[in-house]
Each structure stands twice: as C-alpha cells, then as structure tokens.
C-alpha positions as a Markdown table, in Angstrom:
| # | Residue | x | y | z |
|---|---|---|---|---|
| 1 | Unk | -10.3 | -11.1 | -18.8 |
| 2 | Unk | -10.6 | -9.3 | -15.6 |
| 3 | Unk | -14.4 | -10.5 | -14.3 |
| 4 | Unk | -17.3 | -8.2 | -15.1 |
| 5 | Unk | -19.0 | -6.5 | -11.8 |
| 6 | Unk | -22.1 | -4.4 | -11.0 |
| 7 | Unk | -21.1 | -0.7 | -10.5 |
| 8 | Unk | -23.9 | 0.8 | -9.9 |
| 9 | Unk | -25.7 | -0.9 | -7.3 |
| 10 | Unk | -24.4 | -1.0 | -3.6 |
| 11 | Unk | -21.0 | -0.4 | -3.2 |
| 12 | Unk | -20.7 | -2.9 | -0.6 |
| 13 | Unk | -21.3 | -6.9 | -0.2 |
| 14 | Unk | -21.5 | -8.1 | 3.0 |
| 15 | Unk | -20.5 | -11.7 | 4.2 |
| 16 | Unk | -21.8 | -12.9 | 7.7 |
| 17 | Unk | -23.0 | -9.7 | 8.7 |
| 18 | Unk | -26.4 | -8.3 | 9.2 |
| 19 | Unk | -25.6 | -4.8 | 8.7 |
| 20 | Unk | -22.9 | -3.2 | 7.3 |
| 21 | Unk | -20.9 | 0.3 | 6.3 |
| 22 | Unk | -22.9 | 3.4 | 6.2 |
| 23 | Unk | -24.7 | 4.0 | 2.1 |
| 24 | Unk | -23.4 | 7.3 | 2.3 |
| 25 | Unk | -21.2 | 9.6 | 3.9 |
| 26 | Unk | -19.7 | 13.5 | 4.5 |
| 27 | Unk | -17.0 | 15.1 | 3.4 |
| 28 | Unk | -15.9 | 18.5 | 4.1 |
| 29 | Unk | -14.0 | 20.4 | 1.8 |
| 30 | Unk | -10.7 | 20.0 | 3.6 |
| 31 | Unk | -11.2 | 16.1 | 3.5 |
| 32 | Unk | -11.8 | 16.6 | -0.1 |
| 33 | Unk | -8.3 | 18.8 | -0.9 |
| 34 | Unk | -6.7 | 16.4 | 1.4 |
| 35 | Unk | -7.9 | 13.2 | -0.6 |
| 36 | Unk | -8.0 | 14.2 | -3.9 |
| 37 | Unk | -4.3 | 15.5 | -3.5 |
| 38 | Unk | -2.9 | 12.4 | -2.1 |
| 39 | Unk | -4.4 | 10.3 | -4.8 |
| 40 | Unk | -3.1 | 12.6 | -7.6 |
| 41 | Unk | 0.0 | 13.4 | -5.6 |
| 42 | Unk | 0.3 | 8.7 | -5.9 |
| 43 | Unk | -0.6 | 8.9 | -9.6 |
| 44 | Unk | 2.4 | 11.2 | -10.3 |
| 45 | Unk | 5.1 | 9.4 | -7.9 |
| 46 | Unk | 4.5 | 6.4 | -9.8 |
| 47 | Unk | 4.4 | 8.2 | -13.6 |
| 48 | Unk | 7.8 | 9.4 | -12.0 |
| 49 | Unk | 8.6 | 6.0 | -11.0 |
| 50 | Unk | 7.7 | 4.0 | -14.0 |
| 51 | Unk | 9.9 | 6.9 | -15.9 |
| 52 | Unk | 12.9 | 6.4 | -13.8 |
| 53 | Unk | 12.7 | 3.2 | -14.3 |
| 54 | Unk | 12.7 | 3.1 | -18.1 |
| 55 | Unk | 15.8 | 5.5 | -18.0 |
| 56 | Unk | 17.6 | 2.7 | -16.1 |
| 57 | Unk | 17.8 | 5.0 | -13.2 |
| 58 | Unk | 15.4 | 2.6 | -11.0 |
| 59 | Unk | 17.2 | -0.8 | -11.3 |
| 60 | Unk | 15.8 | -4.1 | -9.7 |
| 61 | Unk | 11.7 | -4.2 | -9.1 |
| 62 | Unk | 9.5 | -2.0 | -9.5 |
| 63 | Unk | 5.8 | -2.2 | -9.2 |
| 64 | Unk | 3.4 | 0.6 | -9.6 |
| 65 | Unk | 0.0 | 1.3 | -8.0 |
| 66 | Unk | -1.4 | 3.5 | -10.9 |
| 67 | Unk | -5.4 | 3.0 | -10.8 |
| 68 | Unk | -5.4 | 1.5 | -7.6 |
| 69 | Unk | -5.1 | 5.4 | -5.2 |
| 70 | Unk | -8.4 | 5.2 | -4.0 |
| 71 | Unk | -7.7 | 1.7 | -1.9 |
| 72 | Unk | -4.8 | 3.0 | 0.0 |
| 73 | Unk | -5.8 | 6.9 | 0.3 |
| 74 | Unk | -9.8 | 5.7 | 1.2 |
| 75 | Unk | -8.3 | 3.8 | 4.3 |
| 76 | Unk | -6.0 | 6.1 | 5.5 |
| 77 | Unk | -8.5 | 8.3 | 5.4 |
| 78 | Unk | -10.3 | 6.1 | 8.2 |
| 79 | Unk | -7.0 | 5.3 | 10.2 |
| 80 | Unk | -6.1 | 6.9 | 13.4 |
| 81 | Unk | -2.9 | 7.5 | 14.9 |
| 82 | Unk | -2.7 | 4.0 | 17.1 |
| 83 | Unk | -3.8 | 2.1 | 13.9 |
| 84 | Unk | -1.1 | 0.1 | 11.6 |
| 85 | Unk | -0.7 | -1.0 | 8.2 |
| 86 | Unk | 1.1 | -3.7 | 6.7 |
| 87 | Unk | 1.1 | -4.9 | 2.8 |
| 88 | Unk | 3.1 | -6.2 | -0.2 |
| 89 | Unk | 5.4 | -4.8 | -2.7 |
| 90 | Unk | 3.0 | -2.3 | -4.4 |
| 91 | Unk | 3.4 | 0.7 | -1.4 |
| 92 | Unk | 5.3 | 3.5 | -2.9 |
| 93 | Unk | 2.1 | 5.1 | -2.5 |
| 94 | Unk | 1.7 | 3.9 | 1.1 |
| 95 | Unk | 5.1 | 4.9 | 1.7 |
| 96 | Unk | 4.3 | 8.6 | 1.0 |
| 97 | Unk | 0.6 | 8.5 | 3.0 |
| 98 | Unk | 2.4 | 7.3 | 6.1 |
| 99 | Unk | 4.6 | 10.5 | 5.8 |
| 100 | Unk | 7.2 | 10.3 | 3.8 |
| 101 | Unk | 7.7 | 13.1 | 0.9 |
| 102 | Unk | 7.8 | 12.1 | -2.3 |
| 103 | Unk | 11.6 | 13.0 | -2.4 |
| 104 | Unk | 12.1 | 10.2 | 0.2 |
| 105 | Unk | 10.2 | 7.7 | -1.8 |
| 106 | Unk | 11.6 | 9.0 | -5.5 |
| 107 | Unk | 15.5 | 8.5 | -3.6 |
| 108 | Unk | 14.6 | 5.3 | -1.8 |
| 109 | Unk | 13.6 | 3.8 | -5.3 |
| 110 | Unk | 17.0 | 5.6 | -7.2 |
| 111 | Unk | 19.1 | 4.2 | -4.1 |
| 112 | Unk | 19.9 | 7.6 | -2.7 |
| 113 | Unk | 20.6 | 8.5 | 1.1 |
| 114 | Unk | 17.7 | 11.0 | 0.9 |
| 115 | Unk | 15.6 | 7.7 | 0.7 |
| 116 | Unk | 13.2 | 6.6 | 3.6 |
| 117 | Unk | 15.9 | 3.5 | 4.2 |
| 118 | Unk | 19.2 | 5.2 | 2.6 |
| 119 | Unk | 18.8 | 3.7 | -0.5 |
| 120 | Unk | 18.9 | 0.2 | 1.1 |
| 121 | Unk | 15.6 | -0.8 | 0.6 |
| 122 | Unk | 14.4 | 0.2 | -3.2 |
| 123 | Unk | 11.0 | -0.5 | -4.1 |
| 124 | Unk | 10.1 | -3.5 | -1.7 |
| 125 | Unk | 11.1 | -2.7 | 1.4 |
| 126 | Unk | 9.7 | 1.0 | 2.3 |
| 127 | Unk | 8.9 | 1.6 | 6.0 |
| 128 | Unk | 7.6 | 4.7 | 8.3 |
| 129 | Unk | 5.7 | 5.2 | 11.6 |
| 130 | Unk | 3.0 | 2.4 | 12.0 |
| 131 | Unk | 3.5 | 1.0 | 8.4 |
| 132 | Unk | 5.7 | -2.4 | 8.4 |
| 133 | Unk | 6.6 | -2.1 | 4.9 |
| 134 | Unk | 6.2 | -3.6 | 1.6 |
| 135 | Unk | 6.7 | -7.0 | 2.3 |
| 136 | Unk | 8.3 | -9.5 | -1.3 |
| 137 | Unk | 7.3 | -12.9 | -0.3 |
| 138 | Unk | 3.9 | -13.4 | -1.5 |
| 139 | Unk | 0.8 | -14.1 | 1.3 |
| 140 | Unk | 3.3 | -15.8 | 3.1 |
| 141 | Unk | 5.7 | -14.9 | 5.3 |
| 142 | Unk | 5.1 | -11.4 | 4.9 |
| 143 | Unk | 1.6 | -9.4 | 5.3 |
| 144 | Unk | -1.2 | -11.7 | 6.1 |
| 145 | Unk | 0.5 | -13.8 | 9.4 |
| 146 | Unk | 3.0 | -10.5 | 10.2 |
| 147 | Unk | 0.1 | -8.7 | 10.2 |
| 148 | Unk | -1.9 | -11.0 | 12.8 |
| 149 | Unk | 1.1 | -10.5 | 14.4 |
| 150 | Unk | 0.9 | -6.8 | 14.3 |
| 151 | Unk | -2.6 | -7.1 | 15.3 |
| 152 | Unk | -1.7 | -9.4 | 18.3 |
| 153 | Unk | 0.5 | -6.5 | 19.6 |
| 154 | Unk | -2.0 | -3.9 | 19.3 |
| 155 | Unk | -4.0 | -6.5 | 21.5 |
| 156 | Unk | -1.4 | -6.6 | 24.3 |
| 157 | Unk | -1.1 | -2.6 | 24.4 |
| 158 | Unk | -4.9 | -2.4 | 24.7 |
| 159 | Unk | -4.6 | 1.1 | 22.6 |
| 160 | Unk | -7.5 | 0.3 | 20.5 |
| 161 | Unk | -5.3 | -0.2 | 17.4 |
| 162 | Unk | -5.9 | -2.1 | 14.5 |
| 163 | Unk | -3.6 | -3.6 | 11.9 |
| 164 | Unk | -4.5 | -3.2 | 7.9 |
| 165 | Unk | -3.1 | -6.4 | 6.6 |
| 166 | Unk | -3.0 | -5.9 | 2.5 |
| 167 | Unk | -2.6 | -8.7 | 0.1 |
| 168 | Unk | -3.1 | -9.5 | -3.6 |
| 169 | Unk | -6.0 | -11.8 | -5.2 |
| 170 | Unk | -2.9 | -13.2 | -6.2 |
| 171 | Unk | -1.7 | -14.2 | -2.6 |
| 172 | Unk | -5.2 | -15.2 | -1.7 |
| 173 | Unk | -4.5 | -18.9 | -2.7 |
| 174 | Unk | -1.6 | -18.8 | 0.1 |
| 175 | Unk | -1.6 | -21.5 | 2.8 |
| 176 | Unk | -0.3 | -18.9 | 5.2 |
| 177 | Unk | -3.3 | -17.0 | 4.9 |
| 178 | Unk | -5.7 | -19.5 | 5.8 |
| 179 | Unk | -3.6 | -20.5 | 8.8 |
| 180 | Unk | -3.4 | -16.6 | 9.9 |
| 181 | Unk | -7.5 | -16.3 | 9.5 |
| 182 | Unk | -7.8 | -19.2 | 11.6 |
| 183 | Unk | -5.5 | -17.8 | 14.6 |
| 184 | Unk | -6.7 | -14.3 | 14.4 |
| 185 | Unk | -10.2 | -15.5 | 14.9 |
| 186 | Unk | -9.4 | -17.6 | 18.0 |
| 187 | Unk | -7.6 | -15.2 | 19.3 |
| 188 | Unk | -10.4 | -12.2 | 18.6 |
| 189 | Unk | -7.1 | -10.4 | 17.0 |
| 190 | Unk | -8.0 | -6.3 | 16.0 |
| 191 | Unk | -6.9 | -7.5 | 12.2 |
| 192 | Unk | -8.5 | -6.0 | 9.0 |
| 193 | Unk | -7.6 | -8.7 | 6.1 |
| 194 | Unk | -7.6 | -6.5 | 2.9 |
| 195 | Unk | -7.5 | -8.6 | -0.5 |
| 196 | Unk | -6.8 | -5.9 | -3.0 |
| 197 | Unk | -8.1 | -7.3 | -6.0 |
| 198 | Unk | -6.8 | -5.8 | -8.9 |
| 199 | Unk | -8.2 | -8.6 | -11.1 |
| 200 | Unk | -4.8 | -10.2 | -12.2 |
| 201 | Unk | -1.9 | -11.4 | -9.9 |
| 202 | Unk | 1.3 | -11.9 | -11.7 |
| 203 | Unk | -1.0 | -11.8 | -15.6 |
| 204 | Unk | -2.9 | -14.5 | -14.2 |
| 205 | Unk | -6.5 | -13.6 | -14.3 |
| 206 | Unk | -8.3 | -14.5 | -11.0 |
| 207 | Unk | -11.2 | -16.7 | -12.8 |
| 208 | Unk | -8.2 | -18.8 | -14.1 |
| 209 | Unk | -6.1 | -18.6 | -10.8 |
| 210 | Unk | -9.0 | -19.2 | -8.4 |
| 211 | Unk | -12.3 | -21.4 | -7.9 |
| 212 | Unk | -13.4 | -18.8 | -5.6 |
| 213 | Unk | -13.2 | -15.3 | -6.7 |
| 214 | Unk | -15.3 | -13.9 | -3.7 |
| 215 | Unk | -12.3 | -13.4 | -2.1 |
| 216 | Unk | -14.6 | -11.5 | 0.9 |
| 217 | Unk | -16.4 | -14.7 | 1.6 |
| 218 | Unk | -13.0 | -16.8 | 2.1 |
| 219 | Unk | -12.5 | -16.3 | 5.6 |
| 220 | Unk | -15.2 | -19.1 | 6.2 |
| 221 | Unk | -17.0 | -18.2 | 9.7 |
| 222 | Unk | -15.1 | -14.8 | 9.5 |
| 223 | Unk | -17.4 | -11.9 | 8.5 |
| 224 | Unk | -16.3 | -10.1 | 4.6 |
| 225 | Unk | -17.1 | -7.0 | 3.1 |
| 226 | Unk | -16.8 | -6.6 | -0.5 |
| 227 | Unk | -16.2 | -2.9 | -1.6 |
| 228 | Unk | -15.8 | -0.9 | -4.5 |
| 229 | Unk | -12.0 | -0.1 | -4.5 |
| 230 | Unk | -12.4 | 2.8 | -6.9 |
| 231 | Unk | -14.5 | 5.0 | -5.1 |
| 232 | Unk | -12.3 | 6.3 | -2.1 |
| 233 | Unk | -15.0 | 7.5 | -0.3 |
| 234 | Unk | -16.7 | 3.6 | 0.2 |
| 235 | Unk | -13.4 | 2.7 | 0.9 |
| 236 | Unk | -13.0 | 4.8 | 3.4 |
| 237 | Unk | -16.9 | 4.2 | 5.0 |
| 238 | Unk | -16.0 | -0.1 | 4.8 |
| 239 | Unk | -12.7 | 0.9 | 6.4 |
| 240 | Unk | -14.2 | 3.3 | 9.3 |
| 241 | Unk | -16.9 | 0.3 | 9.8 |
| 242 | Unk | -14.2 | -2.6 | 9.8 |
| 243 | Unk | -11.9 | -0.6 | 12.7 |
| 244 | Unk | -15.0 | -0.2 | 15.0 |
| 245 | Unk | -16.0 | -3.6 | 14.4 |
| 246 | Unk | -12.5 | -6.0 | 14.5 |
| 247 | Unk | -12.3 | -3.8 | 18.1 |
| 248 | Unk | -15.5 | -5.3 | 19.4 |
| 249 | Unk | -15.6 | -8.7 | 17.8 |
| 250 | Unk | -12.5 | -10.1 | 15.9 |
| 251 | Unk | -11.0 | -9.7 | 12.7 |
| 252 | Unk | -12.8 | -9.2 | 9.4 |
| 253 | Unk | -11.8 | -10.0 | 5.4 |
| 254 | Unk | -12.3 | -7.3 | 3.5 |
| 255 | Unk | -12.1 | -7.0 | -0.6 |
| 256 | Unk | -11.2 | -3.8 | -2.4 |
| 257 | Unk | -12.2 | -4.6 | -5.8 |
| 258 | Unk | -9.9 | -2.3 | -8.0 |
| 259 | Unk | -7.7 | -2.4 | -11.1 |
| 260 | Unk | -4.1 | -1.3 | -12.0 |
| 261 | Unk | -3.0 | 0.5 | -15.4 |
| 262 | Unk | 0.1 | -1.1 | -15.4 |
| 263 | Unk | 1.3 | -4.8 | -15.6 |
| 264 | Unk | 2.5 | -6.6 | -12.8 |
| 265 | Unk | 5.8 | -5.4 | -12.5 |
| 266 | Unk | 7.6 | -2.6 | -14.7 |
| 267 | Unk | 9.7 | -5.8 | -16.6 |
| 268 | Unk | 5.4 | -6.8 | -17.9 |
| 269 | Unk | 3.8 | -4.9 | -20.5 |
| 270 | Unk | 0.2 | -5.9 | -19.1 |
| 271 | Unk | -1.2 | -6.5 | -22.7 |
| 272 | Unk | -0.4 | -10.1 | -23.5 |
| 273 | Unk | -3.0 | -11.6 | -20.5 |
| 274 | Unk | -5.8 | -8.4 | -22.0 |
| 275 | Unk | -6.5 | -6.0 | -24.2 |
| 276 | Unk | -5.0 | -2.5 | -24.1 |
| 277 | Unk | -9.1 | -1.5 | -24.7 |
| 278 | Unk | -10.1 | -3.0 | -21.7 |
| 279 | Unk | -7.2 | -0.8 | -19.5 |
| 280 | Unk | -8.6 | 2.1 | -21.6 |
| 281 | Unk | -12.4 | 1.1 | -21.0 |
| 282 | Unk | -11.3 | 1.9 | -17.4 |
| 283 | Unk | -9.3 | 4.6 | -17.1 |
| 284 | Unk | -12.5 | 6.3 | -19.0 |
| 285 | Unk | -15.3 | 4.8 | -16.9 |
| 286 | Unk | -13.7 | 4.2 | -13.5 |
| 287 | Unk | -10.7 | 6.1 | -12.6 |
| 288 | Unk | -11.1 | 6.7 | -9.2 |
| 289 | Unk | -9.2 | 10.2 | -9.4 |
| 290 | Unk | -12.1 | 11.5 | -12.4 |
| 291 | Unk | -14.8 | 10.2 | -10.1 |
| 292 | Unk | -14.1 | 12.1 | -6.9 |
| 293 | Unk | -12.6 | 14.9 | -9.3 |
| 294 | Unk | -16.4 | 14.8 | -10.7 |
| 295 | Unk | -18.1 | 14.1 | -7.0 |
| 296 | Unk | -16.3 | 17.2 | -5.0 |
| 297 | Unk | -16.6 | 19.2 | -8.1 |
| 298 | Unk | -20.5 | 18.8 | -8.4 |
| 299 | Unk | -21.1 | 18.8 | -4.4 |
| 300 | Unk | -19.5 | 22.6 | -5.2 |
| 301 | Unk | -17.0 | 21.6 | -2.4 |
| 302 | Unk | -14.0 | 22.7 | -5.1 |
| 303 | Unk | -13.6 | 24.4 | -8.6 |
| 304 | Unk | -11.9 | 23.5 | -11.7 |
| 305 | Unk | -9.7 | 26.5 | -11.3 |
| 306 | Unk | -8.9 | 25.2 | -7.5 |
| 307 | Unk | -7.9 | 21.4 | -9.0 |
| 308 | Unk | -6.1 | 23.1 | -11.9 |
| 309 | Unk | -3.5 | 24.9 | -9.0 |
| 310 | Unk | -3.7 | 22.2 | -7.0 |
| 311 | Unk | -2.4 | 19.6 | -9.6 |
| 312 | Unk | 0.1 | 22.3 | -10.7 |
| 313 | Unk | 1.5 | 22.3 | -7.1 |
| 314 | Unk | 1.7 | 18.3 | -7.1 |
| 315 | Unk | 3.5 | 18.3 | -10.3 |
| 316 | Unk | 5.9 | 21.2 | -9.2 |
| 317 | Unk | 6.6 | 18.7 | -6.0 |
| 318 | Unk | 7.2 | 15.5 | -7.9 |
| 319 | Unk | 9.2 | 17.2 | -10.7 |
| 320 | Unk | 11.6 | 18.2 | -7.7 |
| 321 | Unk | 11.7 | 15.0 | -6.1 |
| 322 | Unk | 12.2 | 13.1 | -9.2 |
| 323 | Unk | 15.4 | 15.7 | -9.9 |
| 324 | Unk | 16.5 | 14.8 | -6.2 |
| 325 | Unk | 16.2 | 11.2 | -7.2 |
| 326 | Unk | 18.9 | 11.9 | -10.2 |
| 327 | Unk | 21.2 | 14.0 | -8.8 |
| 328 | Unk | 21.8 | 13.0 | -5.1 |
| 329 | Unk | 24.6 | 11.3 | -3.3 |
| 330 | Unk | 24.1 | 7.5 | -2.7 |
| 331 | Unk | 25.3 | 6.2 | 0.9 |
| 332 | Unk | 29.2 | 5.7 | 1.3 |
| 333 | Unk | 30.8 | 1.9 | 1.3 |
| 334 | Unk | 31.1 | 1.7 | 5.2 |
| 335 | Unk | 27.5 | 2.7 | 5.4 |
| 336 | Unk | 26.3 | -0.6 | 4.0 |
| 337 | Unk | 27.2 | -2.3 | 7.5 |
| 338 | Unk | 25.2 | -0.3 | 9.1 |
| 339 | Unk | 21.5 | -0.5 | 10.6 |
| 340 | Unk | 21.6 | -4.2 | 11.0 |
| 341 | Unk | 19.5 | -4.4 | 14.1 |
| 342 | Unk | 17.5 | -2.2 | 16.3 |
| 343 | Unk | 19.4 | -3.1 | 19.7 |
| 344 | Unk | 23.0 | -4.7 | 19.2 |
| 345 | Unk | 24.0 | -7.4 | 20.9 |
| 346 | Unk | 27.4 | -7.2 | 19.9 |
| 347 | Unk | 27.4 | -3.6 | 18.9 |
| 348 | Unk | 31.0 | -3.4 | 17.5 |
| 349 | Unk | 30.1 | -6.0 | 14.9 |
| 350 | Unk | 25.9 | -5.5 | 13.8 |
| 351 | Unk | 24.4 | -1.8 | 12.9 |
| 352 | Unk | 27.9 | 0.0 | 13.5 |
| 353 | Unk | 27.9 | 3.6 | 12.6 |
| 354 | Unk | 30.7 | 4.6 | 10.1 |
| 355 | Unk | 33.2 | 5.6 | 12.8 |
| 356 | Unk | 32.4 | 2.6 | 14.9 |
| 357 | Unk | 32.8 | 0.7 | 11.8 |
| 358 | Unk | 36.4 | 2.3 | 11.3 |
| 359 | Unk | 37.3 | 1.6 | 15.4 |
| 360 | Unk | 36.6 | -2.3 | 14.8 |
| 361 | Unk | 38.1 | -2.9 | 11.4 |
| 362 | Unk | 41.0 | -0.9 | 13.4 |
| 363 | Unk | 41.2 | -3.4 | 16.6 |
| 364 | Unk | 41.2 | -6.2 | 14.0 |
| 365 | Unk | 43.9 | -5.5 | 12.1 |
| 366 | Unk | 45.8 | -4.7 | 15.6 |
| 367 | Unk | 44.8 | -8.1 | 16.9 |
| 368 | Unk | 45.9 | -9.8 | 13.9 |
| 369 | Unk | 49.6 | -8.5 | 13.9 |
C-alpha cells in the first residue's frame, strides 16, 4: 500500500531550510485557463494513448502519466525560457508542455513522420526546446547525472538557467544519483532534483523498496522540499522558490508526492500490488484536475459553462490527433539512416538525408565494380 500522508496541513516539508515556498499564492484567470487546460489537455493524450495502445496501434512501451498532471504542468508553470528539463520515460505530457501538439506526441507514439522525432523515438525518447527527453535507463545514466550535466551548462552560459532533473521513487535507490547530489553540490550546480513519487516504482511499493521514504531529506547536507504533487498550484510556488534558490546557493532535492491511475507500464494492470479501491479512493478525494477545477471555480475566476467549452475544445483536439496518429504516413526505408548526429564527421556515411543517402549507396556500388 501506497504510505498514508497528511493532506491537509502544510503543503510543504522543508529539509535544511529555515524558510521555505510562499503558503499561498495568485492566479489570474488567464493562468488559470492556461493550467487547467494543459492538465486536462495531459489527461486526454494519455486516455488516447493508453487506447491506442490497446488497439495494437502503440507497439513497444508505453507509460502513462494519468493522475500525475499537476507535477509537470505546476512546474512549468514556474519555468522561464532559459530554464531546462530533463526526466524519465513517463513525459508524453512533458513532451506536449514544452511545445509540441498533441498530434506530434499522438504520431511520435504510433511511429508516424508527423511525430516530434519521425516516429523514431516512440514513447521513450520525446525531445523539444530545453527538454532532453524521456530518458529509459532508470536514475542512471539518464536524468539525475545528465541533468547535473545540463545544469553544469547552464552554469558556464551564466544565463541564469536551471535544469529540472525528474526521477521516480523508484530510481531513488540508484547509485548514480547519490554520486550526481554529491558533484552538483561541490560544484554549486543551478540543479532542481525532482523525485516524483508516485508511491510505487515498477509495483513495488516504496515502504517495501526503500528504508527511507523521505525521499526530500536524501540529499544529506542538500536542502529538500517535500510538496504536495497534486495541487498544481504548490507545485508551482516549491518550484518558483527552488529556481531562485539553486541560482544563489546550489542545488536542492525536491519531492512531488503524487499518484498515478495506471500501472507501471501499459503491459501492468496496477491491481495485483493494491486495491482497485484505493486508485478510486483517489481519483475521488485527490485528483489534482477536480481540485483546481473546484479552486478557480469557487475563486469565481471561471464558470462551469466556461470548463464545459473548454474541455469540449481539448477533446475536439485530441480526437484529431489521435485520428492523425491512425491514418498518417510512417517515414520511408532510407529515412531510418538519417539524423544520426547533429554535426557529421563523415557526412556521407552518419545523419545522411534521403538523396545523400542515394549519392553514397551510388559511389559504393561504383567503387565496388
């Protein structure tokens, strides 16, 4: 079982730290359309997804965020242009807040050249501006040292950028990670650890998986903020607070304690490590889409009638893309040697275009007669 928290106090714990994110905060209404229609616009990308999937149409992984919107939509809420992000498999969502339409995520995930990566990346490996992708080696080489790294080169361009570096409770056990706190802290690195805890990594629960299940206070001499992960809005204050500080001071932990609907992966039912009551307990009490649905509503920042349009026009978008996703073309044979590397250095071998392809495969067979 997923271990029992206090809601209702603060929404924040902090970990060497004498003060920490702002109680409470403002939103305007335009923060408020703009939030609550990402998170609902996540919830139907991966309804779509998980659908896809089930029709055979998604083949290979697939893991789904459902439950978890207000983690990823309350930071990049808080993120500026010169800030980065960096996590695991779990970013369709993320994929779609850095700026990629739902039709590019939708294809990516069928294999289609509309995809964000042609259809070469599927589920795990989604990249845009600033983000570095959904990374499938877990807490190690991927998110937690990579994004150090990322942090590093924020650092030398002296921007004021930070990097989000997201991981699992699951990963949290990692020797990578302990090795990439250590460095970022010696090197005062602008590096925002974020442990998504979702309560189970892989159906393990974390009480059975870890001896330490503060996974804010496991940075050691690094300062942690626990927050609650299903209220976008604390998300968003702990994540305005952590880019201000990690600028000043060095990098910081921080916890986003959250849940997902589904099981690990679309291949696990979710049911046989808890009960299909406790998912429903949550998506009752919790869900962080019905809470800010209920907060902007009873602020009077937006009506009924104006959510009603609003998740008609989401579901008219997603419908479209998830059509897109059946129907389009996927990328033609020579295509798949393509977009090896950035900058060639043999260019008529690595990342040929189709017609450079052609020329070389041409010179070859002259040079062998």
């Amino acid at each position: 079982m997923a271990e029992n928290r206090d809601y209702v106090a603060s929404p924040y714990r902090l970990h060497n730290l004498d003060s920490g994110p702002a109680e409470q905060g403002t939103v305007t209404r335009d923060e408020a359309i703009e939030m609550y229609k990402q998170m609902q616009t996540i919830r139907r990308i991966e309804t779509a997804a998980g659908n896809l999937y089930k029709e055979k149409i998604v083949r290979g992984f697939c893991h789904l965020y459902s439950g978890q919107e207000a983690c990823a939509v309350g930071m990049k809420a808080a993120m500026r242009s010169q800030d980065n992000i960096i996590s695991a498999y779990r970013v369709h969502g993320w994929t779609y807040l850095m700026g990629v339409s739902p039709a590019g995520v939708l294809c990516e995930l069928t294999g289609k050249q509309t995809g964000c990566a042609r259809g070469k990346g599927g589920s795990m490996h989604m990249y845009a501006p600033n983000f570095y992708g959904g990374n499938g080696i877990v807490g190690a080489q991927n998110t937690v040292p990579l994004g150090a790294g990322v942090s590093l080169a924020c650092k030398y361009k002296g921007n004021g950028g930070v990097c989000l570096s997201l991981y699992g409770d699951g990963a949290s056990n990692q020797g990578q990670v302990f090795e990439a706190y250590n460095m970022a802290y010696l090197l005062k690195l602008p590096c925002i650890f974020v442990c998504e805890n979702n309560g189970y990594g892989m159906g393990t629960s974390a009480s059975r998986s870890s001896c330490n299940t503060e996974y804010y206070k496991r940075g050691d001499v690094l300062p942690g903020i626990w927050v609650d992960g299903m209220d976008v809005l604390a998300v968003k204050n702990a994540t305005s607070f952590a880019i201000d500080y990690v600028n000043r001071h060095g990098p910081v932990v921080m916890e986003v304690f959250t849940y997902r609907y589904s099981g690990h992966s679309m291949s696990d039912p979710g049911t046989s490590y808890r009960t299909r009551d406790e998912v429903q307990e949550v998506r009752q009490t919790r869900d962080p889409i019905t809470q800010f649905k209920d907060k902007v509503v009873g602020a009077g920042l937006l009506t009924n009638d104006e959510l009603k349009k609003l998740d008609n026009d989401i579901k008219m978008e997603v419908d479209a893309a998830t059509k897109l996703a059946k129907t389009d073309r996927e990328i033609p044979l020579q295509e798949l040697f393509t977009d090896v590397y950035g900058n060639n250095l043999v260019p008529m071998i690595r990342g040929l275009t189709p017609s450079q392809y052609h020329k070389h495969n041409t010179l070859n067979h002259l040079r062998a007669k």
